[in-house]
C-alpha positions as CSV (number, residue, x, y, z in Angstrom):
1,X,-9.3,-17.8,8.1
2,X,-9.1,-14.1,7.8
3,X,-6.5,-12.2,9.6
4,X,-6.1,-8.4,10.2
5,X,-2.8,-7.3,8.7
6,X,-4.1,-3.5,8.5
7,X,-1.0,-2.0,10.4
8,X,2.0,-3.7,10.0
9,X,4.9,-1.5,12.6
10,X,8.6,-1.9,11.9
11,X,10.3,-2.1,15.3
12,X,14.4,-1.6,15.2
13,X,15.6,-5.2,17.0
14,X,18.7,-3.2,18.4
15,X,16.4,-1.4,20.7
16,X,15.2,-2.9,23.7
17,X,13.1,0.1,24.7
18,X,11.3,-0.4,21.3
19,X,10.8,-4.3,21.3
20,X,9.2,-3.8,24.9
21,X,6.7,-1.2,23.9
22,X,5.8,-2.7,20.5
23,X,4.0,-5.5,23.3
24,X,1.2,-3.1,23.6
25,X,0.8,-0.9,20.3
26,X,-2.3,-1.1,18.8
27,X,-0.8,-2.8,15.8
28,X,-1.7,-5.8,13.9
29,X,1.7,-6.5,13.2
30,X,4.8,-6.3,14.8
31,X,8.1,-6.6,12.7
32,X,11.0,-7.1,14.5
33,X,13.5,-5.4,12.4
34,X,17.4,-6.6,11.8
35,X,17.7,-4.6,8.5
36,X,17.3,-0.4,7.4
37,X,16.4,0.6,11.7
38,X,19.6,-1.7,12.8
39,X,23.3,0.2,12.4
40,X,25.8,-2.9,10.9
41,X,27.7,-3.1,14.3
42,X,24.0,-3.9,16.0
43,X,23.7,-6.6,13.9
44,X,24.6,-9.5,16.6
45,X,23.0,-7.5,19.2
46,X,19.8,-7.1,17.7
47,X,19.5,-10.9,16.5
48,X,19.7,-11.9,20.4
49,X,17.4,-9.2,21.3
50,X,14.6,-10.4,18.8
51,X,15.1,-13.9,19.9
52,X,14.9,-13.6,23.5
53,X,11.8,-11.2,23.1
54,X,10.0,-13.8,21.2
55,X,11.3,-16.3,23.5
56,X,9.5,-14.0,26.0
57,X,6.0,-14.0,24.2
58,X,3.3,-11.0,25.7
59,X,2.5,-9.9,22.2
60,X,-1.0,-10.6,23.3
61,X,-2.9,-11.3,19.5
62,X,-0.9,-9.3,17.5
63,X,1.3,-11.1,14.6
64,X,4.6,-11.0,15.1
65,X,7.2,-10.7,11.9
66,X,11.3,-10.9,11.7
67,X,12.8,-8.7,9.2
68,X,16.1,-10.0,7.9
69,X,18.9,-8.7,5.6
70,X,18.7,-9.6,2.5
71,X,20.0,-12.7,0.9
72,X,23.3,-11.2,-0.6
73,X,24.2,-9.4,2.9
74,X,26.7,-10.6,5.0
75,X,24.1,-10.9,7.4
76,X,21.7,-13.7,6.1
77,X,22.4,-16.6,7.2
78,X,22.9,-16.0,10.5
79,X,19.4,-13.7,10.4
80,X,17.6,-16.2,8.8
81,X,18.8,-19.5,11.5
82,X,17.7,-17.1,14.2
83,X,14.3,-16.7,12.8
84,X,13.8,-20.0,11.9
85,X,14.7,-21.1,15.2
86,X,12.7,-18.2,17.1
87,X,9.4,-19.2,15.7
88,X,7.7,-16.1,14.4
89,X,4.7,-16.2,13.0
90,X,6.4,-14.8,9.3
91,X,9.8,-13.7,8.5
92,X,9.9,-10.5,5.9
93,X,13.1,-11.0,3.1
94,X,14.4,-7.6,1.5
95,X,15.0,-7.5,-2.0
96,X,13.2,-10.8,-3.4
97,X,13.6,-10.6,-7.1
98,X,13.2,-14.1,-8.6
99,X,12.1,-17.6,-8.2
100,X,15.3,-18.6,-7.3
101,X,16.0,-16.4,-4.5
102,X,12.3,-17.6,-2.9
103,X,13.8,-21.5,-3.5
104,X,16.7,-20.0,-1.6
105,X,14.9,-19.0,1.4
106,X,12.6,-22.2,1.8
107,X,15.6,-24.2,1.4
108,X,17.7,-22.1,4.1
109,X,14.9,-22.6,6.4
110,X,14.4,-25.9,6.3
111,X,18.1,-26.7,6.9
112,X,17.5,-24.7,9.9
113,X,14.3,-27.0,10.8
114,X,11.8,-24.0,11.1
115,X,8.6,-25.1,12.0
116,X,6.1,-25.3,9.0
117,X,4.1,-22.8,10.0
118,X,6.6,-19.9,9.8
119,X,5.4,-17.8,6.0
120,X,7.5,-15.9,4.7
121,X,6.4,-12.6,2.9
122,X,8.6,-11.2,-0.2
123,X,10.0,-7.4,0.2
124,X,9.3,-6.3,-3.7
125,X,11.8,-3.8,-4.1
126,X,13.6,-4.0,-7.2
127,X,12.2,-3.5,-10.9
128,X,12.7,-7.5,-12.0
129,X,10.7,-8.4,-8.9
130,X,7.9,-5.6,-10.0
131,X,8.4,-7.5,-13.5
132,X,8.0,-11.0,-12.5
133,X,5.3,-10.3,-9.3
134,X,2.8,-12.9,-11.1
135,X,6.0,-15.4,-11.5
136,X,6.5,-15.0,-7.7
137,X,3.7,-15.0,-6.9
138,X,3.1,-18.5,-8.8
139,X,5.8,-20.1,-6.8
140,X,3.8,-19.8,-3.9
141,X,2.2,-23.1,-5.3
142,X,5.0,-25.0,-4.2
143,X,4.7,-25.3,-0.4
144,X,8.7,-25.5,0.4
145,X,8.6,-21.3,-0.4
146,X,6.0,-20.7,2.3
147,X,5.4,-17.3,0.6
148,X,2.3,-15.6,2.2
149,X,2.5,-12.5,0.7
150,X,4.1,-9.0,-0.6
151,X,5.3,-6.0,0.9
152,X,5.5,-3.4,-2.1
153,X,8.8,-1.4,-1.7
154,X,8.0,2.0,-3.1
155,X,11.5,3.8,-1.9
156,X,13.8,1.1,-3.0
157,X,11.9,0.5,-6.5
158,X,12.1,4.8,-7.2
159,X,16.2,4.8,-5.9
160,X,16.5,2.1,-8.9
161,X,14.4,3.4,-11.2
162,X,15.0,7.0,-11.1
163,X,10.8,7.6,-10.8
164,X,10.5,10.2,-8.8
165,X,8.2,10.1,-5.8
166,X,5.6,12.8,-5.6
167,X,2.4,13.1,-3.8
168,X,-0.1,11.1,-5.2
169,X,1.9,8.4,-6.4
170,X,0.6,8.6,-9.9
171,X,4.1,7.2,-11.6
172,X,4.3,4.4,-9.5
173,X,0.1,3.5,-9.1
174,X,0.6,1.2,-12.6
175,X,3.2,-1.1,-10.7
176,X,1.6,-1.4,-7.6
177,X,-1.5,-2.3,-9.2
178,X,0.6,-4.6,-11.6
179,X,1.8,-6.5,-8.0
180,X,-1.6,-6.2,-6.3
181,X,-3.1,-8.4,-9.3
182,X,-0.4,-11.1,-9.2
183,X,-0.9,-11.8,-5.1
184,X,-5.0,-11.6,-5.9
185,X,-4.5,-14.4,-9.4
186,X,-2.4,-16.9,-6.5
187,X,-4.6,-15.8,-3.3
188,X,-1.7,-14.2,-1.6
189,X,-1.9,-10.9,0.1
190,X,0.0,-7.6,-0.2
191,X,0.8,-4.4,1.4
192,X,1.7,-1.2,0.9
193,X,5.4,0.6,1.3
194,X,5.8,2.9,4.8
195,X,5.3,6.5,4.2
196,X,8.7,8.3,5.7
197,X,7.6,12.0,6.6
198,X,5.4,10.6,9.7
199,X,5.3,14.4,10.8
200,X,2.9,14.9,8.0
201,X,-0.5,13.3,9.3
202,X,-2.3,14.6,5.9
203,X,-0.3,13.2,3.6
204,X,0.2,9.8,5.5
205,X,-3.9,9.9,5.9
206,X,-4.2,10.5,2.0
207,X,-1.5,7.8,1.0
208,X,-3.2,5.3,3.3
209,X,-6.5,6.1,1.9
210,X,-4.9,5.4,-1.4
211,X,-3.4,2.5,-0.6
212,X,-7.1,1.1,0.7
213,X,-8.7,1.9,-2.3
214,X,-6.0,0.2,-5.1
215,X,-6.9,-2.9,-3.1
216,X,-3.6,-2.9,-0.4
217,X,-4.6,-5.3,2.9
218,X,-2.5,-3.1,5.4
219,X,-0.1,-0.7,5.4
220,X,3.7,-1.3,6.8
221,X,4.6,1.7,9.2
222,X,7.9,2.7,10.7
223,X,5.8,5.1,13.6
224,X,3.7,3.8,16.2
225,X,2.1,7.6,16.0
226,X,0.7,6.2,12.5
227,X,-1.1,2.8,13.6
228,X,-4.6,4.2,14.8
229,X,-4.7,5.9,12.1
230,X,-4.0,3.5,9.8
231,X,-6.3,0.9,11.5
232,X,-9.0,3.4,10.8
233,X,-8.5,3.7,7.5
234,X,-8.6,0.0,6.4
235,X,-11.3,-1.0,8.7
236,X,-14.4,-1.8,7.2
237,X,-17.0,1.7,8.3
238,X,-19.7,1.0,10.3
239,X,-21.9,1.9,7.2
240,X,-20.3,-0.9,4.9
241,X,-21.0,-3.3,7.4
242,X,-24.7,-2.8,7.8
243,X,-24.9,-3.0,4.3
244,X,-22.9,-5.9,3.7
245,X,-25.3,-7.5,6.1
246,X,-28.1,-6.6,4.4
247,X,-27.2,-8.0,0.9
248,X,-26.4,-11.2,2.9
249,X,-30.1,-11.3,4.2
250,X,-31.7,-10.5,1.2
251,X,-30.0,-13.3,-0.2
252,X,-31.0,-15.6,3.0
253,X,-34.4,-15.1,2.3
254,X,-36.1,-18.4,0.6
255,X,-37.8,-16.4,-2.4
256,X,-34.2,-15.7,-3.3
257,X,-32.4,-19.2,-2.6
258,X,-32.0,-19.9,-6.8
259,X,-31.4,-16.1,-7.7
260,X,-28.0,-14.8,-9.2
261,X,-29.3,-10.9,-9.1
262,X,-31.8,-9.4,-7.0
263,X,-33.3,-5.9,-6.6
264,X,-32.2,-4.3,-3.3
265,X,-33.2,-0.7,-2.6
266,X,-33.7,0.4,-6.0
267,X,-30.3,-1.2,-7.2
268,X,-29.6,-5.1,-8.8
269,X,-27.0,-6.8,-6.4
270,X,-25.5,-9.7,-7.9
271,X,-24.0,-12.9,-5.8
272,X,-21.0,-11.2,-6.1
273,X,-21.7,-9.0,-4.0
274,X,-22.8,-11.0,-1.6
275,X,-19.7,-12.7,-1.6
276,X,-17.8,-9.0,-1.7
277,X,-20.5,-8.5,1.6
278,X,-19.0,-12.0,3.7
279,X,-15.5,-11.0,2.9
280,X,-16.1,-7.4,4.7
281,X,-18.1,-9.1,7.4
282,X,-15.4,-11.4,8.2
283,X,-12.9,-9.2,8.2
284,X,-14.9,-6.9,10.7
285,X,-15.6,-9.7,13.0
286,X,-11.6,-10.8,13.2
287,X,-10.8,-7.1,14.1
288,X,-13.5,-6.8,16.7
289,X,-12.3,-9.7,17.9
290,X,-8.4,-8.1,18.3
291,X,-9.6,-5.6,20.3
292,X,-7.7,-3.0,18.3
């Protein structure tokens, strides 16, 4: 089944306010955030917070997401045996760099008896996760990692690096395109890093446009000023649509049943395409269906 990840919104957990309006933002995700938004002191406070919020439901159809610390914080394993014992839909691990830390977090959560259905997405932050992205990628064969997906970390990967961040990207376009390919080669999906200056609705427009095009599903966001834009941005136009489901007719038709190309207003469509046409077709009907 398809699923509309376009807009996923960091929330801080230490901030009850926040939890209680993130019920009705227009976002596709909601993730519940114990890490960069929560000061070490909050720590405890915003565990029990995120807990009793889920416990509390209301998030209507939107997908709800725990943040943790990251595996060599003091934090961990208390984060993580909240969140497998809350029952979020996914819980989002900072600075996932190997095989072994993925083994790491399947096995913590099933010592913690999460339910099955709880996915975990990798934060890829660090250069030897950018490396290795097809070998974590892989290791969502084994079902004990639950790995759903990537979350491209553009601000952690530049601090360790020492590639500078400019507009446009351009340095960093080869590894996110490197990442991109290992989700796509295992089925998995990724998204794009959170652009910081949320004052500048230009540049955020651009980046998500960017983001869209090198083949992103979504965008995280630390703003809820940024989600209708971003929801915008990576839904299918109207335009798209109507073509996609024209190619699909065309292909419906019975003087086309055994073709692998056919002519369609002047151009040669391949099945491809018409596979290319479903996937956008789906993805419009799922987000229609949100309401968002």
């Amino acid at each position: 089944m398809i699923r509309p990840r376009r807009s996923p919104l960091f929330m801080p957990g230490s901030n009850a306010r926040a939890l209680e309006k993130a019920r009705n933002l227009p976002a596709d995700v909601i993730i519940l955030d114990l890490e960069d938004s929560v000061a070490p002191d909050a720590k405890g406070l915003a565990r029990d917070q995120i807990a009793q919020a889920i416990a509390a439901k209301g998030f209507g159809k939107r997908e709800v997401w725990v943040r943790t610390n990251s595996l060599d914080s003091a934090w961990w394993v208390d984060d993580s045996a909240m969140a497998g014992q809350a029952k979020p839909d996914g819980i989002l691990v900072p600075k996932v760099s190997s095989v072994e830390d993925l083994q790491a977090i399947g096995d913590r959560l099933a010592a913690v008896h999460a339910d099955p259905s709880i996915k975990v997405w990798a934060m890829i932050e660090t250069a030897r996760a950018v490396l290795d992205a097809d070998k974590l990628a892989g290791a969502s064969r084994d079902p004990r990692a639950r790995l759903a997906g990537f979350v491209f970390g553009p601000n952690d990967i530049a601090r360790e690096t020492r590639i500078l961040m400019r507009p446009g990207r351009a340095a960093m376009i080869p590894m996110m395109t490197h990442c991109i390919l290992a989700t796509r080669a295992y089925g998995l999906e990724i998204f794009d890093g959170p652009y910081s200056d949320f004052s500048n609705v230009d540049g955020f427009g651009q980046e998500c446009t960017q983001g869209r095009d090198l083949g992103f599903d979504g965008k995280t966001l630390i703003h809820p000023g940024q989600v209708e834009a971003c929801n915008a941005i990576f839904t299918p136009p109207d335009e798209e649509i109507a073509q996609a489901r024209k190619i699909i007719a065309a292909f419906e038709q019975p003087e086309n049943a055994a073709r692998g190309a056919i002519r369609l207003d002047g151009q040669m469509v391949e099945r491809l395409h018409a596979d290319m046409a479903r996937r956008t077709i789906a993805i419009a009907d799922a987000i229609a269906a949100m309401g968002n």
